[in-house]
N, C-alpha and C positions, 0 to 999 in steps of 0.2 A: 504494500500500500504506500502511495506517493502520499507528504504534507497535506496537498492541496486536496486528496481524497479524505483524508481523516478530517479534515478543517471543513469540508463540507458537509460528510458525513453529521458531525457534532449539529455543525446551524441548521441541518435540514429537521435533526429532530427536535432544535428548540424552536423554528418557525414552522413549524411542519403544514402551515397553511399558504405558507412564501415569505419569502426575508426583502423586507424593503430595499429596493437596489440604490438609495442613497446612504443604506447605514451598512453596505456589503464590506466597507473598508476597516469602521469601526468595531462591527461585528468580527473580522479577522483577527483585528488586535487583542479583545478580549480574550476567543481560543490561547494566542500565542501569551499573553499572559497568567491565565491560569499553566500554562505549559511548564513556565518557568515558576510559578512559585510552589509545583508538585515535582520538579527536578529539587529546588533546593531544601523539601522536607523529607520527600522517599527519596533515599539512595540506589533504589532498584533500577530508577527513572535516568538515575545519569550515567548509565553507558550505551557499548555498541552506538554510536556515533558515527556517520559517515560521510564527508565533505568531498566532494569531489570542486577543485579549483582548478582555472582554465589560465594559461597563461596571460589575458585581458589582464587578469585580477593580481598581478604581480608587479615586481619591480627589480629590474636588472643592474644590477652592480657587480662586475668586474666579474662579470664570467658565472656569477649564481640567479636562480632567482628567488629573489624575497619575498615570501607572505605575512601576513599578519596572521599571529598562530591564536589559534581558541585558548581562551581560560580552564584548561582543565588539564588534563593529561594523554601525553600523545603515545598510542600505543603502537603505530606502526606508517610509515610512507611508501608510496609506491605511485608509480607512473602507468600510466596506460593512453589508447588512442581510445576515442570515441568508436570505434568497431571493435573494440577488444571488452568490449565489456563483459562476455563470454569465454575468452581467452584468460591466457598469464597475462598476470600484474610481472611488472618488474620490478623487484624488491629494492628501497635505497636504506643502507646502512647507515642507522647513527653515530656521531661523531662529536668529539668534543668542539667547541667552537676556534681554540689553540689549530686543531689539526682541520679542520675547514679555511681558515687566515691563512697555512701553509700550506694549501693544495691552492689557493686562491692566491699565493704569491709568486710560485711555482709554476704555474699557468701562463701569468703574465710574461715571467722570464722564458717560458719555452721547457722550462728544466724542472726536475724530481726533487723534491724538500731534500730529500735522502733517501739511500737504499733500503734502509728499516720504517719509511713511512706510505701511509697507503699513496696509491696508481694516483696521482693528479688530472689523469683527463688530458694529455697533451694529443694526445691521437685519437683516432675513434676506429672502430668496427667498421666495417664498410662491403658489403661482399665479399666477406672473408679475407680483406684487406686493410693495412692500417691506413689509415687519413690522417695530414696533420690538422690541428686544432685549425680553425679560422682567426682571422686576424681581429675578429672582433674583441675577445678577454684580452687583445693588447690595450685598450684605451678603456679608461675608469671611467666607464658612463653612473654618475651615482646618484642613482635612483630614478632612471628617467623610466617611464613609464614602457612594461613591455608586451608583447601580446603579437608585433607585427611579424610578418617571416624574414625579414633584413636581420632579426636576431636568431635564426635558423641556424643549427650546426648542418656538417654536411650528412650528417645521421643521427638518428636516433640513438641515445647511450644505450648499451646494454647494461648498465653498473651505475649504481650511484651514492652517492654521500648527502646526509643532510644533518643539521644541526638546531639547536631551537637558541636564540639570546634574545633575551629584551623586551620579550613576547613577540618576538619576530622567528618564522622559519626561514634556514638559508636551505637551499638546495642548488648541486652542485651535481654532474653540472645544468648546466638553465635546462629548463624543458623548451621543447619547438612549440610552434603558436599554435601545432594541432592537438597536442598533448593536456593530459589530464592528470592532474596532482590527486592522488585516492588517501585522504585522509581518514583514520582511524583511531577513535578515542574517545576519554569518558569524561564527562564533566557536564557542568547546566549547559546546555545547547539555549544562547538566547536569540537566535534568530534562523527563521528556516525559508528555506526557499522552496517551490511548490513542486518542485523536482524530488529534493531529499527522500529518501528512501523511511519509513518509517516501520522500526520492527513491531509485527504485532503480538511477537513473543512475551514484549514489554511491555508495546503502548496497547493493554489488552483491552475489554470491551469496559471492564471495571474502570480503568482508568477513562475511556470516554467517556463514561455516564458522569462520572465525577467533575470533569471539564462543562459540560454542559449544566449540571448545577450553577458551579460556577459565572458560567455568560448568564444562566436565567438572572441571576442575583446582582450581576452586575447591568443586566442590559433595563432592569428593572429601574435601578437607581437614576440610571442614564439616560435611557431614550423614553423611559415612560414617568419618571420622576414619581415613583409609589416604593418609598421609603421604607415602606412595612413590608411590603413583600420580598424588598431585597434584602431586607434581615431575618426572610425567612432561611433564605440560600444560603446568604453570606454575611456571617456573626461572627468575627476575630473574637468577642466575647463569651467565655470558657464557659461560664454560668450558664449561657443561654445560646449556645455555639449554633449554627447553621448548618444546616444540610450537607453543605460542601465540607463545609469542617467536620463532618462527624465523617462522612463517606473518607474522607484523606486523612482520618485519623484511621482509621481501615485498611488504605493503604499503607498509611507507613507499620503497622503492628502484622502485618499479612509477611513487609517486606524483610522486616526483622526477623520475624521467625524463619525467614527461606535461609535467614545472613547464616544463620547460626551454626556452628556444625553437627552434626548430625548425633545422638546418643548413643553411648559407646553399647556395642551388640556385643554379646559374650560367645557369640558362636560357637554354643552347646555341642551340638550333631556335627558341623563342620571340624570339630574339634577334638570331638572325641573320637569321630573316625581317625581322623588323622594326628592323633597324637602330637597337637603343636599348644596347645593352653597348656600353661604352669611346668613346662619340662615333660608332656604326659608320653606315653612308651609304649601306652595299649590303647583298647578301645572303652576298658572297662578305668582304668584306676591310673595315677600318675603319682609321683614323688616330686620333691623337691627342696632344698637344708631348709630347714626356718631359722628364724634369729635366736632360738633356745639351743642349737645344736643337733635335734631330735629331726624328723624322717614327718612330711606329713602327707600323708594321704588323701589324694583328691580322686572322687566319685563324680560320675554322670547318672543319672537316674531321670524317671520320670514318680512322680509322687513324695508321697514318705518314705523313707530309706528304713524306719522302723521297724523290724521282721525281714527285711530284705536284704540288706547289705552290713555284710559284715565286716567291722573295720576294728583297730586298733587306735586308739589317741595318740598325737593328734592327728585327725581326719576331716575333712569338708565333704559336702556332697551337693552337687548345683544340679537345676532339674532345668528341663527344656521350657519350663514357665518361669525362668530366673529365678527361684527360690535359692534362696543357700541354709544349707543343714550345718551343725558342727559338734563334730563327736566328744561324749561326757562318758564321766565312769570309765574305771580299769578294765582292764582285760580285753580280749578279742569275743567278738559278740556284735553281734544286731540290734541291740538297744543303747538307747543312753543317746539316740539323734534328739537334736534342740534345735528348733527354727532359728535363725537368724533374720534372715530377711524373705519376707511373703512374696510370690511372685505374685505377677500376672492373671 
């Protein structure tokens, strides 16, 4: 699902009789702002992220080209043509910004930082032949606007370097003016374009419903100036919270519990077939030193171990309902099991 379908989707079912086509602009901003204040409460909301930037959208300085990077965290860059969207990405490798200034000075001079630093780009791939770099990373154009194809290498890079400074991305070397920057990362997305891809793994029907609260409560205040019904939707106040607030209090307790990691499984039957809990050697019983010196005995069972299992002190006995037993009284014998902890 594209931006622009989910942003429709949301106003079609809050005007579902038609949305006035002078408040179609307003009404977008609203979606996009509930967008962002359910990124910056649910953590689930700000990842998988995906930007694709066109060379227009850049700035060329001495051989890279420069973006302005997202607020968040970039998890991966890569290049592609606009028919490759089906195809391989080409992977560009992070770099510190030290060693992007010396592949970027290195360039200019024609020559390799050094033998121990990465490939600078002086040549390109070219039908299986090398190309020298174009004369163009000889002259410090800084920061004049790029996108046109006079800033064109003689090929496409098969390889690349990028860095992030300043909230700036460098990439290195420049993409051609048909080329596609594939951004990858997590953080509040505050603005989207009607292309972006939107996953509905995340942005799921929960979270529409919740967004469209939202506009209802906002488009209340706003376009219809009925005060009370926007504080039906939309109540920052806890006492008497709104709709949207209680539905996004849902999401972020929904998203918390996915965070969490998962409760430790004692894998009973996995375990006991396979003699891997506590040192175990069989299918029935296992040993292992305890902190007294002494030899203890651990049991799989299903039920009560009492009449069943014969053990010596000390000894446990864990059942497929997580229960744990633990042996009392001398001697070797089938009584004397004491609950510990109730399963299941």
């Amino acid at each position: 699902m594209t931006y622009a379908e989910f942003s429709s989707a949301v106003r079609l079912a809050v005007w579902s009789d038609g949305e006035p086509e002078n408040l179609v602009t307003p009404h977008k901003n609203y979606v996009l702002d509930a967008l962002i204040d359910l990124q910056t409460k649910v953590r689930c909301l700000q990842q998988n992220h995906v930007d694709y930037l066109c060379a227009s959208s850049s700035f060329y300085h001495c051989g890279a080209s420069v973006f302005e990077a997202p607020r968040g965290f970039i998890q991966s860059l890569s290049t592609m043509t606009p028919g490759d969207r089906c195809c391989v990405e080409i992977p560009y490798t992070p770099v510190s910004k030290n060693d992007m200034d010396c592949m970027l000075d290195a360039q200019a001079a024609f020559s390799f930082c050094s033998t121990d630093e990465l490939h600078p780009y002086d040549v390109y791939l070219q039908d299986g032949a090398y190309v020298a770099f174009p004369e163009t990373p000889l002259y410090c154009m800084d920061y004049v606007g790029a996108g046109d194809t006079s800033l064109d290498k003689t090929s496409r890079a098969v390889e690349g370097f990028f860095t992030i400074d300043r909230g700036q991305i460098w990439v290195n070397p420049r993409i051609q003016s048909d080329e596609l920057v594939v951004l990858k990362w997590d953080g509040v997305k505050r603005s989207f374009a009607d292309t972006d891809t939107v996953d509905e793994e995340i942005w799921t029907r929960e979270v529409a419903e919740c967004v469209e609260l939202y506009v209802r409560g906002k488009a209340a205040a706003i376009d219809d100036c009925d005060y009370t019904r926007s504080l039906l939707f939309n109540n920052e106040n806890m006492q008497r919270p709104g709709q949207y607030q209680i539905r996004r209090a849902d999401l972020i307790h929904t998203c918390e519990k996915e965070r969490r990691p998962p409760q430790r499984n004692y894998c009973y039957d996995t375990c006991r077939g396979g003699g891997i809990f506590l040192g175990a050697s069989s299918s029935s019983s296992s040993s292992s030193s305890s902190g007294g010196g002494g030899v203890t005995q651990v049991f799989f069972g299903v039920g009560d171990p009492n009449g069943v299992q014969t053990a010596t002190r000390p000894a446990i006995f864990y059942t497929a309902a997580g229960a744990l037993w633990y042996k009392t009284g001398d001697g070797t014998n089938d009584t004397g099991w004491e609950l510990s902890i109730a399963g299941v």
